[in-house]
PyMOL CGO cylinders between C-alpha atoms (Angstrom):
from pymol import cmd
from pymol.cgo import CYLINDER

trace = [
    CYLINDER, 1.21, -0.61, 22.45, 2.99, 2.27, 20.63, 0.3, 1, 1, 1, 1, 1, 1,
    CYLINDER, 2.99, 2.27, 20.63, 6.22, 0.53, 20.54, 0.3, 1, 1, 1, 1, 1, 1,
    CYLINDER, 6.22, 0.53, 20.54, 4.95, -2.57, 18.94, 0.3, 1, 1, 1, 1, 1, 1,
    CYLINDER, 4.95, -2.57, 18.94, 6.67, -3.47, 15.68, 0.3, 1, 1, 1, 1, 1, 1,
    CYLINDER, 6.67, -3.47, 15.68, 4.78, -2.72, 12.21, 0.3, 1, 1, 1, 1, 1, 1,
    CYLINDER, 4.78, -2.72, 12.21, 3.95, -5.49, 10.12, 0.3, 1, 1, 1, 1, 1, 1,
    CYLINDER, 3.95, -5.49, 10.12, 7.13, -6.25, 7.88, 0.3, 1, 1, 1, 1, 1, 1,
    CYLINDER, 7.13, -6.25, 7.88, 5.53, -6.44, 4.62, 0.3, 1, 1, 1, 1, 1, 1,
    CYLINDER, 5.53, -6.44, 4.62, 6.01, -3.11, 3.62, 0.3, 1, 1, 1, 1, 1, 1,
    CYLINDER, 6.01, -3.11, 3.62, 9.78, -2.78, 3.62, 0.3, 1, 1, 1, 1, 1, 1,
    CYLINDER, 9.78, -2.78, 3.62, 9.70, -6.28, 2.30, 0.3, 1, 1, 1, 1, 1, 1,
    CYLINDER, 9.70, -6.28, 2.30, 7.40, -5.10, -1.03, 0.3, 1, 1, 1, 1, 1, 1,
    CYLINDER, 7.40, -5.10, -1.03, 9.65, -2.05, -1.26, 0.3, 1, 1, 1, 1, 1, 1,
    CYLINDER, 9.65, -2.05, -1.26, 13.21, -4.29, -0.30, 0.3, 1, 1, 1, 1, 1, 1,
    CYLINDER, 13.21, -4.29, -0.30, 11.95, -6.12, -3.33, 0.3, 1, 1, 1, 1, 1, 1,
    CYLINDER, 11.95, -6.12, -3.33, 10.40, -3.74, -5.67, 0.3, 1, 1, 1, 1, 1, 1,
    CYLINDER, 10.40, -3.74, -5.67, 13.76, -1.54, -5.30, 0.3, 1, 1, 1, 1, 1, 1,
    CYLINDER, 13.76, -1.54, -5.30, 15.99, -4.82, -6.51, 0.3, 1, 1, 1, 1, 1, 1,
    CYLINDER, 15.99, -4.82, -6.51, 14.25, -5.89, -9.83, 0.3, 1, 1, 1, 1, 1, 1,
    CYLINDER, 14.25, -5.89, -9.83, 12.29, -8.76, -8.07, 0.3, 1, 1, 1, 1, 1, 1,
    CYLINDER, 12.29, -8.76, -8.07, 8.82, -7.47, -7.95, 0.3, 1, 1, 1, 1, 1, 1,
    CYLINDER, 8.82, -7.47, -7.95, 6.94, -5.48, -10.15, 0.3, 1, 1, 1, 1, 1, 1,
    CYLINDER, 6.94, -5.48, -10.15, 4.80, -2.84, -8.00, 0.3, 1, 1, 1, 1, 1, 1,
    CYLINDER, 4.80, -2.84, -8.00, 2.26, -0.57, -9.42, 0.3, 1, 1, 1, 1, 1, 1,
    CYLINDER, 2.26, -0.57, -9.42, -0.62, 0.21, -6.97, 0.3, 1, 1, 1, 1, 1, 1,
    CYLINDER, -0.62, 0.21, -6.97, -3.84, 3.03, -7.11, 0.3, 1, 1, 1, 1, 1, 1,
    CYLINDER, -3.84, 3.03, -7.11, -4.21, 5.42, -4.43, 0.3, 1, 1, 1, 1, 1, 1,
    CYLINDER, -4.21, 5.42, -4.43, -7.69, 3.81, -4.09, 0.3, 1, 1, 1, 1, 1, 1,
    CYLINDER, -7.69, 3.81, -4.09, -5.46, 0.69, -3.14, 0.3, 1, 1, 1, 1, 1, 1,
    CYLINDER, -5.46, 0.69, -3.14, -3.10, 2.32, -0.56, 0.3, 1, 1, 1, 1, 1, 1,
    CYLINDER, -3.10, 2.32, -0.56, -5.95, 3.99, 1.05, 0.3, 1, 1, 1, 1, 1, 1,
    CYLINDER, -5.95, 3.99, 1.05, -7.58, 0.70, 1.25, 0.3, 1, 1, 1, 1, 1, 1,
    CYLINDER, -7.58, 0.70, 1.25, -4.73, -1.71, 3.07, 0.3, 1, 1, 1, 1, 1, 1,
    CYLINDER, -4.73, -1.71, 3.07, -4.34, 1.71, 4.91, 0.3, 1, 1, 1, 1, 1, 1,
    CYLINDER, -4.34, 1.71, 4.91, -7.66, 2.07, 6.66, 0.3, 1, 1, 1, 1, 1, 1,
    CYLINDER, -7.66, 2.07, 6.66, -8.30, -1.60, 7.05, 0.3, 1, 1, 1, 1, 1, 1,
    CYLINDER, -8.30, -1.60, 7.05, -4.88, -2.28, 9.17, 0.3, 1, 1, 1, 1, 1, 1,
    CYLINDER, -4.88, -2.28, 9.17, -5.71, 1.19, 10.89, 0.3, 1, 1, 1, 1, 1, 1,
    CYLINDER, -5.71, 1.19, 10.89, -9.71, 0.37, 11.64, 0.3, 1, 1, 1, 1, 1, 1,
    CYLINDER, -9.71, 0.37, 11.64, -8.08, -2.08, 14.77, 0.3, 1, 1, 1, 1, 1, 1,
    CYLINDER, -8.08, -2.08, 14.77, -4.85, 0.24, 15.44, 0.3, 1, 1, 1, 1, 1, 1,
    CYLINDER, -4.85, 0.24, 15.44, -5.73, 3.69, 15.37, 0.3, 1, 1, 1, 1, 1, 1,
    CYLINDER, -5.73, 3.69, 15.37, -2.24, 4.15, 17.67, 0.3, 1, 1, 1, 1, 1, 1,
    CYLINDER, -2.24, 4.15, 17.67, -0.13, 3.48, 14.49, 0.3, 1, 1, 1, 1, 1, 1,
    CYLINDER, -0.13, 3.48, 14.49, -1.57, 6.13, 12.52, 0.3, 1, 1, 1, 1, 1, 1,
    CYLINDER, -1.57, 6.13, 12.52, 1.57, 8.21, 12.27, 0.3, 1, 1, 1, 1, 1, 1,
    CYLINDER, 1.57, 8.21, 12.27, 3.92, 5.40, 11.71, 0.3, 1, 1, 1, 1, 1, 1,
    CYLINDER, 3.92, 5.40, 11.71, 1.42, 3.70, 8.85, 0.3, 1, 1, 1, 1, 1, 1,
    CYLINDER, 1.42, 3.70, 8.85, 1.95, 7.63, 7.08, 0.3, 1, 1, 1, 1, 1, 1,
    CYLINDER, 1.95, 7.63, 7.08, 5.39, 7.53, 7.60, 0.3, 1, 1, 1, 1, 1, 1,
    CYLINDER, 5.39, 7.53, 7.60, 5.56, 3.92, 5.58, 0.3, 1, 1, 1, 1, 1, 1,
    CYLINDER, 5.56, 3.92, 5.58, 3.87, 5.41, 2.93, 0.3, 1, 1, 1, 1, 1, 1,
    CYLINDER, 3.87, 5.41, 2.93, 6.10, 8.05, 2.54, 0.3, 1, 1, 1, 1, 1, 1,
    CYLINDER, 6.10, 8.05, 2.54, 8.53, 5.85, 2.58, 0.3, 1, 1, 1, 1, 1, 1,
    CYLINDER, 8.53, 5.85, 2.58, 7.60, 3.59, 0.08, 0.3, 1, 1, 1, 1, 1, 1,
    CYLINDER, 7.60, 3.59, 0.08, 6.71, 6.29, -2.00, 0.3, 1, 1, 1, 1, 1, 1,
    CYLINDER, 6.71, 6.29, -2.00, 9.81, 7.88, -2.12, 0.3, 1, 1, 1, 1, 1, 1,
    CYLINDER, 9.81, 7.88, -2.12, 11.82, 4.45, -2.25, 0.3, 1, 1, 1, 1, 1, 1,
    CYLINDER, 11.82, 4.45, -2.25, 9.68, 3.37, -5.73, 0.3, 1, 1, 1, 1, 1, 1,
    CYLINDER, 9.68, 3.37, -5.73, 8.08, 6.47, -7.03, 0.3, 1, 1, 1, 1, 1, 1,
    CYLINDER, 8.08, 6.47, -7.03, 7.26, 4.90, -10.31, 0.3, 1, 1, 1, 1, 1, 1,
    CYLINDER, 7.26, 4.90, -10.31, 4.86, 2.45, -8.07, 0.3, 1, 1, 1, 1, 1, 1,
    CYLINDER, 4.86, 2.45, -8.07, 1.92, 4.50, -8.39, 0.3, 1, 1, 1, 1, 1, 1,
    CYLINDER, 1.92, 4.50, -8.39, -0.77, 3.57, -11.03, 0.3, 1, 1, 1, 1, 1, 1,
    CYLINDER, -0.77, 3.57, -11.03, -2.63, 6.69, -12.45, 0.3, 1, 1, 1, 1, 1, 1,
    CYLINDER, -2.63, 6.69, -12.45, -5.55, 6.86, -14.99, 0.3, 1, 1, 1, 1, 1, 1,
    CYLINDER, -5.55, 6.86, -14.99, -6.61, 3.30, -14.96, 0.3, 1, 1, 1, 1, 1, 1,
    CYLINDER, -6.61, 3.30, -14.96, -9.83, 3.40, -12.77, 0.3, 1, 1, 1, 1, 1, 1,
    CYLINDER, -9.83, 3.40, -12.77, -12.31, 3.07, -15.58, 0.3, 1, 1, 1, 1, 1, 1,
    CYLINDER, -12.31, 3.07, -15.58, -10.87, -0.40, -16.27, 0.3, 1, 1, 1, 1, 1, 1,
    CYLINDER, -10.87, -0.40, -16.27, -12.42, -1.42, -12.51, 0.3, 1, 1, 1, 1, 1, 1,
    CYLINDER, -12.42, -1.42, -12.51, -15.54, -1.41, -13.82, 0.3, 1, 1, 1, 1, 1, 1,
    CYLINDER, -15.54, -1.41, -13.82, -15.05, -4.07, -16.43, 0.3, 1, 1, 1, 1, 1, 1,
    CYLINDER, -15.05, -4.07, -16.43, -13.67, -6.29, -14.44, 0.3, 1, 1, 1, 1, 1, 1,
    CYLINDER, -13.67, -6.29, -14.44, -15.72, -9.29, -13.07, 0.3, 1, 1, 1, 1, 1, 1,
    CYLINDER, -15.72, -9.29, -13.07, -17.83, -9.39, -9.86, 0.3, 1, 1, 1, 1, 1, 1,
    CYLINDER, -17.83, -9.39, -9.86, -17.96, -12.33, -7.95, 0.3, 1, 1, 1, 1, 1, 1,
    CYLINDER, -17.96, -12.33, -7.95, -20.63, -11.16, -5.74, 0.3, 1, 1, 1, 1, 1, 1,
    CYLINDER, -20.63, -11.16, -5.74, -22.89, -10.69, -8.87, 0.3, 1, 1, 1, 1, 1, 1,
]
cmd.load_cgo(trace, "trace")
């Protein structure tokens, strides 16, 4: 189905990031995530699901959270 619609939420994170409404700062670690979970069932969409990145990206480039993964190891488990 390559002309199936991608899931809104991206240009509605970035619609609201890009007004003052929501504060977005996300690890790569956490964009490759979302990224290869949505793609594991729609491996058609991979081009589009770059494009959105690059998108985003360039719509809120001060969105990305750098030097911060040491703190991921203090945080709580609940699996433990």
């Amino acid at each position: 189905m390559p002309n199936e619609p991608l899931p809104a939420y991206p240009a509605v994170v970035t619609l609201l990031v890009t007004v003052g409404l929501l504060g977005a700062r996300l690890t790569d670690a956490f964009r490759n995530g979302w990224r290869e979970n949505f793609l594991a069932d729609r491996r058609d969409l991979s081009a589009r699901v770059r494009g959105n990145r690059r998108f985003m990206g360039a719509a809120v480039p001060d969105a990305k959270l750098n030097g911060h993964g040491f703190l991921i190891s203090t945080l709580p488990d609940p699996g433990e």
